[in-house]
N, C-alpha and C positions, 0 to 999 in steps of 0.2 A: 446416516439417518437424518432427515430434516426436521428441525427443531422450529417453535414456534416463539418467535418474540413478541412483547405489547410496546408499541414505539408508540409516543404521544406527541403531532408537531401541530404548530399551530392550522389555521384553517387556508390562510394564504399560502402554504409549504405544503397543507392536503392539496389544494388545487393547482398549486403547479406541477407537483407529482401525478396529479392526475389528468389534467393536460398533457405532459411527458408520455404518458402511460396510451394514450388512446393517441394518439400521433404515433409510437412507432409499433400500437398494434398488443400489447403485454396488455396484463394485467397489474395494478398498480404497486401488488405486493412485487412483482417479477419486476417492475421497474425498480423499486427499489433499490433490493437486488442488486437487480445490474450497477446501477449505479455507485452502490456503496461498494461493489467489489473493484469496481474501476478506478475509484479514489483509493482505496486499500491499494492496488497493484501498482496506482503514480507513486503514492508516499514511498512505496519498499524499496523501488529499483529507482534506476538513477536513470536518465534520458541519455541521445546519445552527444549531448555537450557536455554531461558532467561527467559519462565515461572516459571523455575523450581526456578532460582535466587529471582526471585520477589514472589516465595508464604516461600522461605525460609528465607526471611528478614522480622522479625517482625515489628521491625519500620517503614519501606515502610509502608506494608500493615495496621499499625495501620494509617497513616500520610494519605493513600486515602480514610481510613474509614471518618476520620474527615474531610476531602476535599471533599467527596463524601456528608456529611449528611449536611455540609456547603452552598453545591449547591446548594441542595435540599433546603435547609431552604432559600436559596438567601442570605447568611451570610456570611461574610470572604472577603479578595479581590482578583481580578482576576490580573494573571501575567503572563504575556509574554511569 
């Protein structure tokens, strides 16, 4: 179900939003949106240079194996 927020940004961030918004054709709520879901999805996952670093360090990947089989089991402690 879609829910409604009151987002309050200055008047030069209304208009570049809304510039944004009539250039690829949205509505400026739908630009939004888009855009804030696209920063959400950079921040979470990792590009493919930082994957490439994390499957080429073996102690990482040995160190989430055991963090991973630790969760799973409910075993080890949780930290910040």
């Amino acid at each position: 179900m879609s829910k409604t927020i009151t987002l309050r940004i200055s008047e030069d961030h209304y208009e570049a939003f809304k510039d944004y918004a009539k250039r690829e054709n949205r509505k400026i709520s739908n630009a939004i949106e888009t855009l804030a879901l696209k920063e959400l999805k950079n921040s979470l996952f990792t590009d493919a240079h930082e994957t490439e670093a994390i499957l080429a360090d073996g102690n990482l990947l040995a160190r989430i194996k055991t963090g991973t089989k630790q969760a799973k089991d409910k075993k080890g402690r949780f930290v910040e």
